[in-house]
Structures are given as structure tokens and as C-alpha cells.
N, C-alpha and C positions, 0 to 999 in steps of 0.2 A: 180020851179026853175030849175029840173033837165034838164026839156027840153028846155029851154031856153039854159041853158050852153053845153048841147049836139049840137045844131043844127051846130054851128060853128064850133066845135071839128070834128064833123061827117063831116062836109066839109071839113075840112081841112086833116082829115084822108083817106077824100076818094080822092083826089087832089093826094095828097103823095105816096099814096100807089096803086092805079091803076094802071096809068102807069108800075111801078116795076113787077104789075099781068101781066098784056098784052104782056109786055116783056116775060118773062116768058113760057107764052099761047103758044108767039109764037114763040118761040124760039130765040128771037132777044137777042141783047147786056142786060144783064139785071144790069148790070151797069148804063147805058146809060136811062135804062129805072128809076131808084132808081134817077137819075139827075133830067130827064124831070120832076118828080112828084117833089121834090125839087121847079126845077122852078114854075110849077106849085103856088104849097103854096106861092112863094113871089110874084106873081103877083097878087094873090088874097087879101093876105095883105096889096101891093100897093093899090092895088083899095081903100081899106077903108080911108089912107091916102088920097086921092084927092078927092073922094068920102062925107065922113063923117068928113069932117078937123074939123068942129068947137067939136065934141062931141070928137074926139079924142085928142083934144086941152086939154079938160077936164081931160084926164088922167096923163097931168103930174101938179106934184104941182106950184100953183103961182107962187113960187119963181124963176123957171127956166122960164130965159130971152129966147127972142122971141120965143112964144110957136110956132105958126103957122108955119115960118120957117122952125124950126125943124121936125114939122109933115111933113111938102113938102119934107123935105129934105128927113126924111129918105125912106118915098115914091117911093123918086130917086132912092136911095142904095139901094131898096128891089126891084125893077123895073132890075137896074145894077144885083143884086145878079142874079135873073132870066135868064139874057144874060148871065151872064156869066158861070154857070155851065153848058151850054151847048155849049158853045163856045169854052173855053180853053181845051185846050188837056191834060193838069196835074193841075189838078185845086188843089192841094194839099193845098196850102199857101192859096185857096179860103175857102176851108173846113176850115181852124183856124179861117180865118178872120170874118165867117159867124159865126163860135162857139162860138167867140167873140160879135159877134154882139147879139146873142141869147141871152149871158150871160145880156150882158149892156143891155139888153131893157126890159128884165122882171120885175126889181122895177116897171114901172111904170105899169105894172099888178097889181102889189101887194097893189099900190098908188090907182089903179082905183078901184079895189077890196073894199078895205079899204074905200073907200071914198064911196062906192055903186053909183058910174060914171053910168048913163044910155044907158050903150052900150055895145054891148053883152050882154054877162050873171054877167057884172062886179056888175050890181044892185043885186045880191046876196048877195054879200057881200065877206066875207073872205073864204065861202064855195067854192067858184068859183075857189078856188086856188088848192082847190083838182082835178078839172078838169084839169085844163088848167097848172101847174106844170108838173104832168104825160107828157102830149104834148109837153109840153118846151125840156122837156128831151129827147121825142122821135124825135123832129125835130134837137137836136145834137148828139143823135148816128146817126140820121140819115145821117147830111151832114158828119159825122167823118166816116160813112161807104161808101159813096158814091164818096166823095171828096177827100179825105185823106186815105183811105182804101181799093180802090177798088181793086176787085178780089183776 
């Protein structure tokens, strides 16, 4: 199971945090570079939204009305997240609103978890949450340092 729940993490840590090296490397903005790897991670999250709709449909409970939708939707917003921390020049109120978004989207981690959802490493079970918890948290110091923080 470990590798299973690492593959994605390992992706999404190396997305994240690359760029912010490179930056670094090369002596560039490394602000700018902590953004790019940002965007990075929601585009790759996007994908899975338009990509894998119906398995991701699976993660949230019955009860919430139009599932699909909502998958496209946030697709959209995680797609926008990506434009936009490289676009705006004081993304500050972006860094909340993304903190925001981290916060509301994790139940249905816990939901897919819970339910052992066949995607990702969610078929683990409730173990998965030891992974993918850690990451949650680093992807909001992340945009609070990047977006909301910088320099």
C-alpha cells in the first residue's frame, strides 16, 4: 500500500518543490519559483478532474447533488488556481482563498479514504490519511508562504 500512496505524493512533491530548487540553482526569483511549483500541483490535480471524472465522482458521498459538475467544476478553479498565482502580482487574498479551498476539499479525502474509493492510494483505507494529511498541510504552508508571505 505504501507505494501505492507514495507515487502520487512523490509527484505532487516533486511538481511543488522543483521549481522552488531551480529557482534557487539559479539564482532566479525564488518566490516566483515556490508559485510556479504551486501552479504546477493544480494543474496536475486538474487533470485528474477531467481525466478520471467518473472514479473521482466516487469520492464524494451520494448525497451531495450533482456529483459530476462539481468534479468539472473544481477542475475549473484548480486549472484558474494555476493561472492565477502566476499572474497576479499580489496574490495575497489568492493564498486565503486557496487555503480555503485546501481546507473544504479534504473531507472528501477522508470520505474516499473511509470508503477505500479505487483511486489513488484511497483503496487503503484510512492509513492513506497518514500520507496524504502531512501533504495537505504542506500544500498550505505552502501557498501561505508563497502567496500570502513572500519574502
Amino acid at each position: 500500500w505504501a507505494a501505492t500512496a507514495m507515487t502520487n505524493s512523490a509527484i505532487i512533491t516533486t511538481l511543488l518543490v522543483t521549481p522552488y530548487l531551480v529557482a534557487c540553482m539559479l539564482h532566479l526569483d525564488r518566490t516566483m519559483g515556490g508559485r510556479v511549483g504551486l501552479g504546477l500541483v493544480f494543474l496536475f490535480a486538474a487533470l485528474g478532474h477531467f481525466l478520471k471524472t467518473e472514479v473521482m465522482m466516487a469520492m464524494l458521498p451520494p448525497w451531495v447533488p450533482a456529483r459530476r459538475s462539481l468534479i468539472y467544476l473544481s477542475g475549473v478553479v484548480e486549472v484558474l488556481f494555476a493561472v492565477a498565482v502566476l499572474a497576479l502580482p499580489n496574490p495575497s487574498y489568492l493564498g486565503w482563498t486557496i487555503i480555503l479551498y485546501l481546507i473544504a476539499i479534504f473531507p472528501a479525502n477522508v470520505y474516499a479514504a473511509s470508503q477505500r474509493v479505487p483511486f489513488g492510494a484511497h483503496s487503503i483505507g484510512l492509513r492513506y490519511l497518514f500520507i496524504r494529511f502531512p501533504l495537505q498541510l504542506v500544500l498550505i504552508l505552502w501557498a501561505y508562504w508563497f502567496l500570502i508571505k513572500p519574502d
